[in-house]
C-alpha positions in Angstrom: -66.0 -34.4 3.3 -64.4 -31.0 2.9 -60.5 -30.3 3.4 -59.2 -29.2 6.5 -57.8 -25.8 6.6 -53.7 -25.3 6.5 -53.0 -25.2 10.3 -51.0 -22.2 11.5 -47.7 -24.3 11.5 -48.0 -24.9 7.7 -48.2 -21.2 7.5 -45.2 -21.0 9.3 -43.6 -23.6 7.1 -44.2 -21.9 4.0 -43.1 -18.7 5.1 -39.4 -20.3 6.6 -38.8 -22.0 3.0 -40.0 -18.6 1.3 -37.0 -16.6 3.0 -34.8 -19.2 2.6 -35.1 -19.5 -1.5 -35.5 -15.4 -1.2 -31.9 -15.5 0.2 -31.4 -18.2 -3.0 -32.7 -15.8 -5.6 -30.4 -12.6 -4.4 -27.7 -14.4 -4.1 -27.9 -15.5 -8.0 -29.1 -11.9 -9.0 -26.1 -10.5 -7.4 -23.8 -12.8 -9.2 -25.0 -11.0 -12.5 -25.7 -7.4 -11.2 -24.1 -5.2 -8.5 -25.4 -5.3 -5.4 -27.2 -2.1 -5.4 -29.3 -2.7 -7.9 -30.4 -5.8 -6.4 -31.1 -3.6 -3.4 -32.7 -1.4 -5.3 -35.2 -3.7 -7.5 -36.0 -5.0 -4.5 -37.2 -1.4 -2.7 -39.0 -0.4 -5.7 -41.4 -3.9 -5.8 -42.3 -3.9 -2.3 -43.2 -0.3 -3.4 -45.7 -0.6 -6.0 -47.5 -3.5 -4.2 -47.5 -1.4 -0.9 -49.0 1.9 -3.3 -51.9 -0.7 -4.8 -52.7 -1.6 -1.0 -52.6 2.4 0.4 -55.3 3.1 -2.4 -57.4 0.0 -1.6 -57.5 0.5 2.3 -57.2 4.6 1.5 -54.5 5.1 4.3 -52.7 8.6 4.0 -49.3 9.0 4.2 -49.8 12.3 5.9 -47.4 11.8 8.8 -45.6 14.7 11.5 -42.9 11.9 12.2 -40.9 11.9 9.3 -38.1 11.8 11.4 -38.4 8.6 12.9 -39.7 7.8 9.4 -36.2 8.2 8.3 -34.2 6.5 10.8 -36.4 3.7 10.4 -35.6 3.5 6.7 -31.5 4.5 7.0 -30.7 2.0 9.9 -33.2 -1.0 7.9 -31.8 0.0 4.2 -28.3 -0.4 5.6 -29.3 -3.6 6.6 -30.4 -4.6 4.0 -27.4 -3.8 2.3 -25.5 -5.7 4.7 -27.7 -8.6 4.6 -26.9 -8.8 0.9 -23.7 -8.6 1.1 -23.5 -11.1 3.2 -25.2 -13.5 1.2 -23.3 -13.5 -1.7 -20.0 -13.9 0.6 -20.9 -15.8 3.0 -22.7 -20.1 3.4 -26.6 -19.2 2.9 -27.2 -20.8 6.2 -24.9 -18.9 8.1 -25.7 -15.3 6.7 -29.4 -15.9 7.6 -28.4 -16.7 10.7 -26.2 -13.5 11.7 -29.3 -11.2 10.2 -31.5 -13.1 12.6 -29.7 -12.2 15.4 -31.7 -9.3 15.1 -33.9 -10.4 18.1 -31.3 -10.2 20.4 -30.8 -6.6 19.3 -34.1 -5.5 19.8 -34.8 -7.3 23.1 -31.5 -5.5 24.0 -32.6 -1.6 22.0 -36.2 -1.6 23.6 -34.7 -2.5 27.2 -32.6 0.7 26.7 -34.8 2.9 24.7 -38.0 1.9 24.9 -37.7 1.0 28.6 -38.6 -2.3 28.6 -37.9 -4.2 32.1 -34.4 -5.7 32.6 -35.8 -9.2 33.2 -33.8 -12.2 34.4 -35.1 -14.6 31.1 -34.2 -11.5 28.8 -30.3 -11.2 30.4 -29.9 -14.8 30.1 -31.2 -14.7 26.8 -29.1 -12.4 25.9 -25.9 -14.0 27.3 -26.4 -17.5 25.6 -27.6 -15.0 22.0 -24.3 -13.7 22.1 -22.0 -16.3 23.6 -23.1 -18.3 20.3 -21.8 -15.4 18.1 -18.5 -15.7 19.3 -18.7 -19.3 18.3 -20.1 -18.3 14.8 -16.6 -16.2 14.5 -14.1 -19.4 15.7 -11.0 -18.6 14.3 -11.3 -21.8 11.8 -15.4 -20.6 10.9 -15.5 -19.4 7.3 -18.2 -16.7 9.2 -15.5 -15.3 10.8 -14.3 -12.3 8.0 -15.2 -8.9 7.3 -18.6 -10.3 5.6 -19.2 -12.1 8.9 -19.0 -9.1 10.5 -21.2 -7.4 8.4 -23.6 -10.1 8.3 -24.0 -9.4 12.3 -24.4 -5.6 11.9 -27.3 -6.3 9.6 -28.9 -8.0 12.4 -27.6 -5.0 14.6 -29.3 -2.1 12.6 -32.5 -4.6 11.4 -32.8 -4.5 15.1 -33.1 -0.9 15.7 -34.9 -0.5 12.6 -37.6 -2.9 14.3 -37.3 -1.2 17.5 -38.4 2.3 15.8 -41.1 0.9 14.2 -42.3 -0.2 17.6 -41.6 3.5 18.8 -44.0 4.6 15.3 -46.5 2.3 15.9 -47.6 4.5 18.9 -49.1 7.0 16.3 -48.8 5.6 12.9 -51.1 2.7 10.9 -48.5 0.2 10.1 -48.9 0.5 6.4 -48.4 3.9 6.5 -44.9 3.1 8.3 -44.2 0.4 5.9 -44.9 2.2 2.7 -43.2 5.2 3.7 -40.0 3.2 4.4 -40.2 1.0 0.4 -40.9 5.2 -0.6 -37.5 6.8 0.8 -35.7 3.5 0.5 -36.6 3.1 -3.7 -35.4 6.7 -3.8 -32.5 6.6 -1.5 -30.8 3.1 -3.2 -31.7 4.7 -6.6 -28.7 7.1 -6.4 -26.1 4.2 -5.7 -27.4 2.1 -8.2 -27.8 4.4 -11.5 -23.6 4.9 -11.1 -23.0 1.2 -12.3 -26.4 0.3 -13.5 -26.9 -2.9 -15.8 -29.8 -4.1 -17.9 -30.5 -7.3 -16.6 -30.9 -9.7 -19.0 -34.1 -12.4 -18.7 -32.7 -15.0 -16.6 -31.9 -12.0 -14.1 -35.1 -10.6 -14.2 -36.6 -14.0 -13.4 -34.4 -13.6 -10.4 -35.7 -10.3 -9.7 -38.9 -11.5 -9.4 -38.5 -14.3 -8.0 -37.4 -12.2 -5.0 -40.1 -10.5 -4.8 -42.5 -12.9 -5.5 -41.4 -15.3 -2.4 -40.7 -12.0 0.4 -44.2 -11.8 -0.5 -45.4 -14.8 -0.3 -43.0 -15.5 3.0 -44.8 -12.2 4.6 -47.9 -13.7 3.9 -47.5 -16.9 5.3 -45.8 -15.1 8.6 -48.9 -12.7 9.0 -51.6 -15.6 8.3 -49.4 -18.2 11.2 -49.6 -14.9 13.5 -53.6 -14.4 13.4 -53.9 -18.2 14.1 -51.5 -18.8 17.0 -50.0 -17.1 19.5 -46.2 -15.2 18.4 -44.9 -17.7 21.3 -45.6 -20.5 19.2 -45.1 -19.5 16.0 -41.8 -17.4 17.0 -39.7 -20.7 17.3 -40.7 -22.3 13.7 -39.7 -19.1 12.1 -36.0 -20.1 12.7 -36.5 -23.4 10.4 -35.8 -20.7 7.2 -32.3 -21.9 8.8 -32.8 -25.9 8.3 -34.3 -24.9 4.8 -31.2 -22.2 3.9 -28.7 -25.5 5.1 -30.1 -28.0 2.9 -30.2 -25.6 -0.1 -26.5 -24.4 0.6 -25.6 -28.3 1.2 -27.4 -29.4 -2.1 -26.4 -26.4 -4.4 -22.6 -25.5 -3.1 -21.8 -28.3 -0.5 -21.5 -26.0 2.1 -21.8 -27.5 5.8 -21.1 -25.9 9.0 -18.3 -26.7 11.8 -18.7 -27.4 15.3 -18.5 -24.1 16.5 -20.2 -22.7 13.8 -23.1 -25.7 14.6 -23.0 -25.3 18.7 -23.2 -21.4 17.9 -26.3 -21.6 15.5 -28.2 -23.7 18.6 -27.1 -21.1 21.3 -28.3 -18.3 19.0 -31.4 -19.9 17.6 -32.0 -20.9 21.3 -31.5 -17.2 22.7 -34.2 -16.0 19.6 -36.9 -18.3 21.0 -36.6 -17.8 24.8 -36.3 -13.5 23.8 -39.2 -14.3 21.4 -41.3 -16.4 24.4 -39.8 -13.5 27.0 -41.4 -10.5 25.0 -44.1 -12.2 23.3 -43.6 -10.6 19.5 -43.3 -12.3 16.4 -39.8 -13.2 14.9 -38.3 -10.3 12.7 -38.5 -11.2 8.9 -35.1 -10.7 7.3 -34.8 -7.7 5.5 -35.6 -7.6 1.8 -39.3 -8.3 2.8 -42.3 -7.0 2.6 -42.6 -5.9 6.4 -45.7 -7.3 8.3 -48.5 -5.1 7.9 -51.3 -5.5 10.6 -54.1 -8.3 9.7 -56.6 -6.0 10.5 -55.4 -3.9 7.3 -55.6 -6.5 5.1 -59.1 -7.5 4.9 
């Protein structure tokens, strides 16, 4: 009797707890190297697998929008920075949650820019998104500092970085957007990071890629999940990278949430499903992956 296939939500699964020990492995690169290497190793991976699959599917880079090109890769780079940051300074759980706030952003960026309609589900979305972050910054929440704060602007920019993306993809293959933005990101974080740069030594490296390795491998999942079900269903399981980050942060460094800090992560997680149901798009992985290239371009 042959195996069954892995169902979309076991995709989904994978991808969530790929994120989550992603966020794991930069957090214990960055206790042994600055941070902009870390950023930078990062680029520069995504890079050469992103150069192999341009020559396989023989997709030019020949673009006339390298302007949108580069907002796309300043506002998503900063995030990333951010995002980082925020995860070496802040509980793993609640860093991931600030970047995936990101939703909110967008749902809010495309109604604005993109002209999206100003629908009742999105605006109360929106308000329950946002009343939960001012729960995540109680005055007695360890999110609530000045790497909380940037922890929410890397869901800010990821947002707008996603929302020009949507504004490329009018004209331009997604690979072509993604590889151009691992191309001026590797060159743009290179500067940064040759001022204070550090061999790392092996068990670093095996961070590195490590990182790599499980973006990757989280991408995949996300794309596979996305050709099997609907982005309505598989939207809402993306947030278990959330359950997984918790139980890592509880096990490793005993960190656990507060009340506010716990009745903010439901309103926000709950806001990121109804805007992901509203809009029907997939969730936003966090930034440090690979970005979702289109299924069509991987066969």
């Amino acid at each position: 009797m042959p195996r069954p296939a892995l169902s979309w939500v076991s995709f989904a699964l994978i991808s969530a707890a790929s994120f989550a020990g992603m966020a794991v492995c930069v957090r214990y690169a960055s206790t042994t190297l600055p941070q902009t290497e870390v950023v930078f190793f990062r680029n520069f991976m995504a890079l050469l697998l992103l150069l192999l699959l341009l020559k396989q599917q023989r997709v030019s880079l020949k673009t006339e929008r390298i302007g949108l090109h580069l907002l796309r890769t300043l506002t998503g780079l900063t995030a990333m920075y951010l995002y980082f940051y925020a995860l070496s300074h802040l509980p793993l759980a609640g860093a991931m949650l600030l970047n995936y706030t990101s939703p909110l952003f967008i749902a809010a960026i495309a109604t604005i820019w993109l002209k999206e309609s100003w629908t009742r589900p999105r605006m109360l979305a929106l308000g329950l998104g946002f009343a939960g972050v001012l729960l995540l910054f109680s005055p007695s929440s360890a999110i609530a500092s000045l790497a909380g704060l940037m922890g929410l602007a890397s869901g800010a920019l990821a947002g707008l970085a996603l929302a020009t993306v949507k504004k490329l993809s009018a004209t331009e293959p997604a690979l072509r957007t993604v590889t151009w933005f691992a191309l001026l990101s590797s060159l743009i974080s290179a500067v940064p990071m040759l001022f204070d740069f550090q061999w790392p030594d092996a068990t670093t490296w095996g961070w590195l890629i490590a990182v790599g390795l499980l973006a990757n491998i989280g991408q995949l999942g996300l794309t596979i999940a996305y050709s099997k079900a609907p982005a309505t269903q598989v939207s809402p399981l993306g947030y278990s990278s959330l359950l997984f980050a918790g139980l890592i942060g509880y096990l490793l460094w005993g960190e656990l949430p507060d009340v506010w800090g716990t009745a903010g992560a439901v309103l926000v997680t709950l806001a990121g499903i109804m805007v992901a149901r509203e809009r029907s798009e997939p969730l936003p992985a966090p930034p440090g992956a690979v970005p979702a290239i289109e299924e069509q371009e991987l066969r």
